[in-house]
Residue, then its C-alpha position, 0 to 999 in steps of 0.5 A: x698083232x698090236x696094231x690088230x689089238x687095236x683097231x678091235x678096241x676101237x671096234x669094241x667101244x664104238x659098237x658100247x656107244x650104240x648099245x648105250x644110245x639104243x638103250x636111251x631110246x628105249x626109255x622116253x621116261x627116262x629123265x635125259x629124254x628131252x623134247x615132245x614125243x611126236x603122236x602124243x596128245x593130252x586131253x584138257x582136265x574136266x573143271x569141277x570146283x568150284x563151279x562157275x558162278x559159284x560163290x564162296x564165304x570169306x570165312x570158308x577158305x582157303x579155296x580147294x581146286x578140284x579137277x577131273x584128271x586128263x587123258x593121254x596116249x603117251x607113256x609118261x606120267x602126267x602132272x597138273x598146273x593150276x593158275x588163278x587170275x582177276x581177269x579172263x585173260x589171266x594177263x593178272x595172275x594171283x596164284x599159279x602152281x604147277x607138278x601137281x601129282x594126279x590124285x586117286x579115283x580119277x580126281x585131283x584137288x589142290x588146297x591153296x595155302x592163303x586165302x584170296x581177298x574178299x569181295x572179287x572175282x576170280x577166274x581159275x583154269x589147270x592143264x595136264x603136262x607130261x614133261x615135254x608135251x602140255x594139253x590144253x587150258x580147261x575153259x576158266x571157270x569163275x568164282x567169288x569171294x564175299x564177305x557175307x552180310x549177317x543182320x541180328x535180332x533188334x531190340x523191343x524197348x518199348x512199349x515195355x513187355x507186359x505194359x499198360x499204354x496209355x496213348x490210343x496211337x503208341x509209339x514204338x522204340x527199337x533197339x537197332x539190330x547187330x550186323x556184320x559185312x557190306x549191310x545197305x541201308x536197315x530198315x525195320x518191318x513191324x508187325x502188331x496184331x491181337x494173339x501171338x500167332x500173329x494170324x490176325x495182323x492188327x497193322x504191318x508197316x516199316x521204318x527207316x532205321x536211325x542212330x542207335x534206336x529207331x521209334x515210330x508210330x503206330x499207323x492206326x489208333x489201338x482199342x481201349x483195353x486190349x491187349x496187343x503184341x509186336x515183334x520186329x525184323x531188321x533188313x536190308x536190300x540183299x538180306x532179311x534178318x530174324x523176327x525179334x521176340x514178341x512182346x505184349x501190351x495193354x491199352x488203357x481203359x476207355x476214359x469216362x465221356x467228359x461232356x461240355x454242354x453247348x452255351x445257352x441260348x442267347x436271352x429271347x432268343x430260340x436254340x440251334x434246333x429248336x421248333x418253337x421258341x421257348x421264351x414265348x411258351x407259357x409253362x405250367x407246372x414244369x421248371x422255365x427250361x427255356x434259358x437250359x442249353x440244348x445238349x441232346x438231339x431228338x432223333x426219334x419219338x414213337x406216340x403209340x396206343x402203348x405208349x410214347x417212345x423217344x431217343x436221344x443221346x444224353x439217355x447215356x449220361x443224364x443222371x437220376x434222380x429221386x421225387x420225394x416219396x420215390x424209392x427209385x430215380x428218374x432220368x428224363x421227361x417227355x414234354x408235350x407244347x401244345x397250340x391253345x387259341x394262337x399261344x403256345x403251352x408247355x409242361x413235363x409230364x411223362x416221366x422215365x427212368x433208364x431202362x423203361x423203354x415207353x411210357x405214358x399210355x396210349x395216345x388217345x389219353x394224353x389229357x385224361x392221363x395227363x393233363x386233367x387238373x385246371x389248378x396245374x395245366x391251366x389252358x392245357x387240361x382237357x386238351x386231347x391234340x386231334x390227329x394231325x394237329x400240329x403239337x411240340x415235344x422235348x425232353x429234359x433232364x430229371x423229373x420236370x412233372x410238378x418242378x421235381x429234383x434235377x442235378x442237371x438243368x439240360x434238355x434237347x432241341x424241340x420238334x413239331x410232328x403233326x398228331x397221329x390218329x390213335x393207332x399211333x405213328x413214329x416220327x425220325x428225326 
């Protein structure tokens, strides 16, 4: 009976034993499960962030890894392993974190605790694990992390904000701009123009960048009294910074003319563009103007039937004077130099003031208007020039008739035009 007892308690146990097992294998995710389930297949996770090629500011970490959850037709959980290396290998690994529980809606994303050092490239890849099986690697995508390049507003130092210029070609100081991260070389792009708009850009130029100030000058000479503005931009070759804020200027008023006349001419001796020689002219009734410097050019002379007409450059500045018993001045005369039997005579006759475009009358009376008096012209009263006869003309300052005032003793150059008939000619010289 006892040996009976036995041998079921024997039973009994070893029949528990293999209810006990049996209820184990029906359990894989049951933590004493070890080793791979056969059959079972994982899918790689979908990379999502950062994207390849992305590029990521060093003040915007950590780096957040995002991922979209992998598949799989086995009965186990899963959980995700992120690895971050230097090299595509990952033969130098920097970050690596693995039983990372899968996150809702389908994604995963992880916030790495420190941040990567700046100015390199890292490669990142994760895979899904069940346990006891493991997916594959997701192809590794590559991101970098840079310092970014910050280039601030320069400085307008001069010309000073509302200024008055006193140099036609100015020069131009630029307080160097504020910058931050791996800045390349800093130049600075001016632009000068005539409104604030900017629309009509006077000048656009740029200049390498020195210590502490930069100065350069303008390209091009400004116009007297104008009014210009200028703002500045700094850049390097990645990065362009900010225009500055305009500033305006005022160019100087345009100088009065300084006139240096030319040395007389040389005692005897003709001047530089002169026709005849005034030294071997008998002058009547007029000042010797012979030894007076040539300080203008005759450039043209109208001898019309409304008057004689002449140009010359010193009608800007030759000042007037007032003959006795005048009550407005004189600028200039017009002289007549005429051939008289081989000898050449000269007098100033025919006076101007500014404005007076012609005077003189027609051409046909130069002797009866003009040269009528023996006493005063001598040889040359009476004497009507016929049409193309060879006869001189100048100019002086002042009034040259009957040796009038003169507070400047110049003339021009003397040409010789052959006479018109009466119905006038123009000469150009």
């Amino acid at each position: 009976m006892s040996r009976t007892l036995a041998t079921l308690g024997v039973l009994a146990a070893a029949l528990a034993l293999t209810a006990c097992e049996a209820s184990k294998s029906s359990n894989p995710l049951s933590p004493t499960v070890a080793g791979p389930i056969p059959g079972i297949e994982i899918s790689a996770p979908k990379m999502l962030e950062p994207t390849p090629g992305t590029k990521i500011s060093v003040e915007k970490q950590p780096v957040t890894l995002l991922i979209e959850n992998a598949g799989s037709n086995g009965p186990r959980p899963l959980s995700y392993s992120f690895d971050i290396a230097t090299d595509t290998g990952f033969s130098n690994v920097v970050f690596a974190r693995d039983g990372i529980a899968p996150g809702e809606g389908g994604r995963t994303s992880l916030r790495l605790t420190d941040a990567l050092a700046t100015g390199r490239t890292y490669y990142w890849r994760a895979r899904a694990q069940d346990g006891a099986n493991s997916g594959p690697y997701a192809t590794p995508a590559a991101f970098t992390i840079f310092t970014p390049i910050v280039i601030d507003v320069p400085g307008l130092t001069a010309p000073a904000p509302n200024a008055t210029v006193l140099n036609i070609r100015p020069t131009f100081t630029i307080t160097n701009s504020p910058r931050s991260g791996p800045v390349g070389a800093i130049s600075y792009l001016i632009e000068l123009a005539d409104s604030d708009s900017f629309a009509n850009k006077v000048a656009t130029w740029s200049v390498a960048e020195t210590p502490n100030q930069t100065t350069t000058p303008s390209p091009a000479d400004l116009s007297y009294s104008k009014v210009y503005y200028w703002h500045v931009r700094a850049y390097d070759p990645t990065t362009l910074g900010p225009w500055s804020n305009t500033q305006a200027f005022q160019m100087l008023a345009e100088p009065a003319p300084v006139y240096v006349p030319p040395p007389a001419p040389a005692p005897g001796g003709p001047a530089p563009g002169d026709a005849i020689n005034l030294n071997n002219v008998i002058i009547h009734n007029s000042p010797n103007v012979a030894s007076w410097p040539a300080t203008t050019k005759l450039t043209r002379l109208d001898l019309m039937p409304s008057g004689a007409h002449a140009e010359f450059s010193a009608q800007a500045y030759w000042p007037e004077v007032v003959p006795p018993g005048w009550a407005g001045g004189l600028q200039w005369t017009l002289w007549i130099v005429l051939n008289i039997n081989g000898q050449w005579h000269a007098s100033g006759c025919i006076e101007f003031w500014k404005g007076l475009y012609e005077s003189g009358g027609p051409v046909s009376g130069y002797a009866r208007d003009w040269y009528y008096d023996p006493i005063r012209w001598g040889p040359m009263a009476g004497h009507q020039p016929a049409p193309g006869e060879q006869v001189g003309f100048l100019v002086t300052s002042g009034d040259a008739r009957n040796n009038g005032p003169n507070s400047v003793k110049e003339r021009s150059n003397v040409v010789i035009v052959s006479f018109p008939t009466n119905a006038g000619q123009s000469f150009v010289f």
